[in-house]
C-alpha positions, 0 to 999 in steps of 0.5 A: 323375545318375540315381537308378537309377545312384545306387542302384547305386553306392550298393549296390556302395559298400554292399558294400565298406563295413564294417559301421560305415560301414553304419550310417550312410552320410550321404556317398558320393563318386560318379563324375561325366562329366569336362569335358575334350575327353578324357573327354568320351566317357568315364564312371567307372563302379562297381567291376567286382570284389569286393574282400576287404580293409577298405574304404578310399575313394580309394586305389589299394590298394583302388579302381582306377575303370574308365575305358570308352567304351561298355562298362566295361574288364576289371576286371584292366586298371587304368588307369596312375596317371597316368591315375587321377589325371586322372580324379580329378580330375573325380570327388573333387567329386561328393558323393552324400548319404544321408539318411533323410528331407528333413529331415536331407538339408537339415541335410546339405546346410546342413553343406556350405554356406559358414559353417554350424557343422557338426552331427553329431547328428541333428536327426530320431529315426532309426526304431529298427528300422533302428539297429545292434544296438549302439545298439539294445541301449543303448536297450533296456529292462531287462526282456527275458529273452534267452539268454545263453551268456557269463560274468557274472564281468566286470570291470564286473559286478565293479565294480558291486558295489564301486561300488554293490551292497553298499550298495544291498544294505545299505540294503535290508537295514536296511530290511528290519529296519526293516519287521519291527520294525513287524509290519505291515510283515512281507511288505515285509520279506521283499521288501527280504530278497530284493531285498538278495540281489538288488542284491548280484549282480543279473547272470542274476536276474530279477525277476518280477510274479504275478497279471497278467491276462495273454491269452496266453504265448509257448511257442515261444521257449524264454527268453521269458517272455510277452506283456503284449499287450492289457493295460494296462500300457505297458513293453515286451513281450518277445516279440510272437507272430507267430503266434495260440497257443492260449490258455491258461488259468489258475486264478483269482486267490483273493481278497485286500484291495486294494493300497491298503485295506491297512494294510501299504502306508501303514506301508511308504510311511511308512517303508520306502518314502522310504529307499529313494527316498534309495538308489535316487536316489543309484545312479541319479544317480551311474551316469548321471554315469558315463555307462558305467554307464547299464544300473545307473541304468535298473535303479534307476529301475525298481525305484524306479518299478515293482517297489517300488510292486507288492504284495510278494507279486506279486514274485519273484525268480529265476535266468534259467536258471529259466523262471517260468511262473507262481506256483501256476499264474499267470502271470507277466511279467518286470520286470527282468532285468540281464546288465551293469553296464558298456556302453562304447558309452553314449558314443553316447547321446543325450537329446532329439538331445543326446549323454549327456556335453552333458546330464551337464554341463548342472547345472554351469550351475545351480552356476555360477548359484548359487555365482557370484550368491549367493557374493559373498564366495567363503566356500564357493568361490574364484575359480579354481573359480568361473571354472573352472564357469563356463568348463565350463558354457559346454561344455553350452551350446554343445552346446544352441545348436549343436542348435538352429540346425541344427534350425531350419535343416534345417527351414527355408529357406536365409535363414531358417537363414542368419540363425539361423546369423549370429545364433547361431553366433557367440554363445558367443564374442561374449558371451564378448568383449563381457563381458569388453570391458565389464567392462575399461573399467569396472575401467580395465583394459586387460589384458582387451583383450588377453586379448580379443585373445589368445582371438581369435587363439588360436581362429584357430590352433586352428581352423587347425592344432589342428581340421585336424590332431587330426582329420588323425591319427584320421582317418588312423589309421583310413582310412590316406589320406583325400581331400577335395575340394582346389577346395573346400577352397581355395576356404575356405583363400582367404577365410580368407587374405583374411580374416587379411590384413584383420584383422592390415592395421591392425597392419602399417599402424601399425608402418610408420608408428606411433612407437616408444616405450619405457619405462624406458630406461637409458644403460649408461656404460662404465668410462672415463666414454663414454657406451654404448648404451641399454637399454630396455624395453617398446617398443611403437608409441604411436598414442594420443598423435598424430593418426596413429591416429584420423586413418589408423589407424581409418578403416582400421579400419572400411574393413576392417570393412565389407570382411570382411563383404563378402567373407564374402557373396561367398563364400555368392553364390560357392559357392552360386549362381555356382559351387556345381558346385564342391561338387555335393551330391546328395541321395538319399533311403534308403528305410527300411521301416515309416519314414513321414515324419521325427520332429523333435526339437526343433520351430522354436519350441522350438528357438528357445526353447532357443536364447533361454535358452541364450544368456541363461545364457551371457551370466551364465556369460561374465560370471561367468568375467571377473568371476573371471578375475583371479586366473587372470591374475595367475599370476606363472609363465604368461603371460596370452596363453597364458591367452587362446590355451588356455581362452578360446579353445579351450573354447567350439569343444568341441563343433566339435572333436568334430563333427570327429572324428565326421565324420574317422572316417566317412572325411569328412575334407572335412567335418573340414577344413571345421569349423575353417576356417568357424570361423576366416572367422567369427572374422575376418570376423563376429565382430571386425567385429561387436566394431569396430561395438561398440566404434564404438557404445561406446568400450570401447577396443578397436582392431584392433591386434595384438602381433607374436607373433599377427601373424607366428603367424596369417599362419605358420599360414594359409601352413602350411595352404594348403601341406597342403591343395594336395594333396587328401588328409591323413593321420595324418603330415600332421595331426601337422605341424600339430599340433606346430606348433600345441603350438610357437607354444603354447610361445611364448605360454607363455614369452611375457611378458605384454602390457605394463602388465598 
């Protein structure tokens, strides 16, 4: 396709979109020349009309594509949905991306590709100038005086002074006595005095700085303080001139001792000073934890940083509906002014490319570390609340490994990220199941084998029917009817059939030619002394005890193991050579103006670094949690497959589970699909062929044999899924479906009883 024909399907798909879809277009469906004799002389060509309603992609209410030969057709005639269909057919696989450099074009393409984790952050720094308002206000300093025309008796603003203003006051109040009882700290006690005032309601206040050097002031802007341009100090200006104003000038400073050859100002570091750093630290910990609360932590940090290291005469304090020009005749410059407490788009913070809640849990590693090697004796903490952090630990760090590898592939090649990605993207389970593999054999218990078993087939249904169907319904919700590319999306479906038939092969092998034994079988006699039927318990396909399994069993079993992987590099040859027409990803660069190539984030080294580091800390976590886990599974009121299918399984694909949503809700339901099904052929195909090649290496007793409920629940829900993908396009009732499905197999593992000898 042509670049001018992309830029011009991209400004009308601009215009129907909303302004969140504006923001960040990073996919664009576009209309391809169809294949067939029919439309071989025929184009799709953009939309003719402009259109009112909410833009929703692919529906018949809102885009009716016009079917021309030489010229487009009138926009009023509408080809028959018969006619619309067949020309869909052709166009849902023509995928455009939009990026705005290469490097996050090759992260998107990479997202396309068969078997990569999907990233949804950005692996560059998006150029400030081009971020919505929204984003712009959550990174914005707090010292920029604007007009503001709303009520600041708000609920948040109400909060914060319950959560944490009359403390904050009340401790610069205490200071404030302190700093007067010792004389010499007379000026900082009248600071704290007017900073008390200040923290109790700091909304519409601003605090200001006399006696800067300051070249110029903005006169034309009726709330802009002035310009620090030029001078030495790095915070941010208020507002640059765009134009020269003359210069005004200004009295000269009368002189006075300097800040440090005062007497006052080591009695204040002494003693006021560090009580504050104890106050100030804790509102700022505990509003950033809060994550809505962000605008009161930057508040604290500057004050801490900025305004309690200035002298106290230079500080002031006043309304914002009072323009400050100066003190005496100085200048002066704003150094904190605060409108809100509470920002409920903080949500979408990021730290380093790392969304704000993946950053908040990361110091859960550190108590997992702490409480789990030096609490051997769990005096200060039990068990359950060992396994429960160091479970919740591992949430971060998949966070910090998913970053990783899609920085180091969006900066490489294919086969440099493609080894990255086999290497790590199965990390996180893989340390998981191994631990626990090894911690079972040398305990001699076989429970964790199945509770092994149990996770690894609790990610399969999660990733089958939990991923597709939650994202199905916000999607949905959102966009009403979504469509996705049905060839594509089937040809995921077929490895995942293939790869679930392979796995759960050895266990419908073993119980056509296994022997059934059970335990505990008792001979119920009848009241006239005949002899009745026999009950017993525990039955199960003993292969241990006769030369079927070493001699038939496991041959299939490494037969398979070497077949899955196989197919696994059949499909990346298949989708991305032979036949990547399937998913025909095109990428178009957007041009951002002041944008001059791409800032990465994380640079390959670091980005390999971290990914080292995260890997060692999840061993110790996974560790930690089945060293733990025991108590958990001797719950008498919850099967221990129930354990196995919800925690283990499902609280490392945290972070997929997410990427997910995101993408569902910028209507890239093909993306969301894509999520759960890559995770669910790596299962199969990667990691439990990689467990096999362990356990051949060293025998932890692990064999590929599954209980009936994983086996009929797994093939149940590959055979579900490929049913609601045949269609092309879900919606909220679809994504219901499976998720129901997925809560009913769960109230099965529930009631289910626990694996025998357990």
């Amino acid at each position: 396709m042509s670049v001018s024909s992309t830029h011009s399907s991209d400004t009308s798909s601009r215009r129907r979109r909303p302004a969140e879809h504006a923001q960040d277009p990073s996919l664009q469906h576009e209309p391809q020349e169809g294949n067939n004799h029919e439309l071989s002389s025929e184009r799709l060509c953009g939309d003719q009309f402009n259109s009112t309603d909410s833009y929703t992609p692919f529906t018949h209410h809102t885009v009716c594509p016009s079917l021309c030969a030489t010229k487009c057709i009138s926009t009023h005639a509408c080809p028959s949905h018969h006619a619309y269909d067949d020309g869909w057919a052709e166009v849902q696989s023509k995928r455009t991306i939009r990026a705005e450099n290469e490097v996050e074009a090759n992260k998107l393409v990479n997202n396309y590709r068969f078997g990569f984790r999907k990233w949804k952050s950005h692996v560059t720094e998006r150029p400030f100038e081009v971020r919505s308002e929204v984003v712009k206000e959550l990174y914005s300093e707090l010292n920029i005086i604007k007009p503001h025309s709303g009520n600041l008796i708000t609920c948040g603003n109400i909060g914060y002074v319950f959560l944490f203003g009359w403390w904050v006051s009340l401790g610069y109040f205490l200071v404030s006595l302190l700093m007067f009882i010792t004389i010499a700290g007379v000026p900082y006690g009248k600071l704290c005095l007017k900073l008390s005032c200040y923290f109790l309601w700091p909304f519409g206040k601003v605090i200001h700085e006399f006696g800067n050097t300051i070249e110029r002031c903005c006169e034309r802007v009726p709330d802009c303080e002035c310009n620090t341009e030029g001078t030495e100090d790095t915070s941010p200006v208020l507002l640059p001139p765009s134009t020269e104003m003359p210069i005004t000038e200004f009295p000269a400073l009368p002189y006075r001792t300097p800040y440090w050859r005062r007497f006052s100002t080591y009695v204040w570091l002494l003693l006021g000073y560090p009580l504050l750093i104890v106050v100030h630290s804790l509102a700022c910990f505990l509003s950033w934890i809060l994550v809505f609360t962000i605008p009161v932590s930057k508040m604290n940090a500057r004050t801490l940083g900025v305004i309690l290291l200035l002298a106290p005469e230079d500080v002031s304090v006043s309304s914002c509906s009072q323009r400050k020009a100066g003190h005496d005749g100085y200048e002066s410059r704003a150094l904190l002014c605060c409108y809100h407490a509470v920002n409920w788009y903080y949500y979408k913070y990021t730290v380093d490319g790392i969304n704000v809640f993946a950053v908040n849990l990361l110091p859960l590693v550190i108590v997992a570390m702490v409480i789990g090697y030096i609490d051997r004796e769990n005096k200060y903490a039990t068990s359950d609340v060992k396994f429960a952090v160091a479970i919740c630990s591992i949430i971060p760090l998949s966070y910090y490994i998913g970053m990783g590898i899609a920085s180091i592939s969006a900066q490489s090649n294919f086969a440099v990220g493609a080894v990255v990605n086999a290497s790590f993207g199965s990390i996180t389970e893989l340390t998981f199941y191994i631990t626990a593999l090894l911690r079972g054999h040398q305990a001699g218990n076989p429970c964790l084998q199945e509770v092994v078993k149990a996770a690894l087939t609790g990610t399969l249904l999660g990733c089958i029917l939990f991923i597709p169907g939650i994202c199905m319904i916000i999607g949905g919700l959102k966009h009403s009817e979504q469509t996705f590319n049905s060839r594509s999306t089937g040809v995921s479906a077929a490895l995942l059939f293939i790869s679930v038939g392979g796995v759960f092969a050895p266990t419908l092998f073993s119980k056509a030619y296994g022997n059934l034994v059970c335990d505990a079988c008792t001979n119920s006699t009848t009241g006239n002394g005949s002899s009745g039927p026999f009950v017993c318990h525990n039955c199960h396909y003993d292969l241990n005890n006769g030369t079927l399994f070493h001699s038939h069993v496991q041959p299939l079993v490494y037969t398979i193991s070497a077949l899955l992987p196989a197919a696994y590099i059949i499909g990346l040859i298949f989708t991305l050579k032979t036949h990547s027409h399937i998913y025909d990803i095109q990428v178009g660069e957007r041009q951002e103006t002041g944008h001059h190539g791409a800032v990465v984030h994380w640079s390959r080294w670091r980005s390999l670094v971290i990914l080292i580091l995260a890997t060692v800390l999840t061993s110790a976590c996974a560790d930690l949690a089945t060293e733990h886990i025991q108590p958990i599974l001797n719950q008498p009121n919850v099967s221990q497959y129930f354990i196995g299918v919800t925690i283990l399984a499902m609280v490392p694909e945290i972070p997929e589970i997410v990427n997910g949503i995101q993408f569902a809700l910028q209507n890239n339901i093909s993306l969301s699909l894509e999520v759960g099904i890559c995770i669910a052929v790596q299962v199969c195909m990667l990691q439990i062929p990689i467990l096999v090649l362990f356990n051949a290496f060293y025998d932890v007793g692990f064999a590929l044999l599954f209980s009936d409920l994983h086996l009929w629940a797994s093939i149940f829900s590959v055979i579900l899924v490929n049913y609601i993908f045949m269609d092309g396009k879900s919606d909220y009732f679809q994504g219901t479906a499976l998720v129901i499905v997925y809560l009913i197999l769960l109230a099965l593992y529930y009631y289910a009883p626990s694996p025998a000898g357990c």
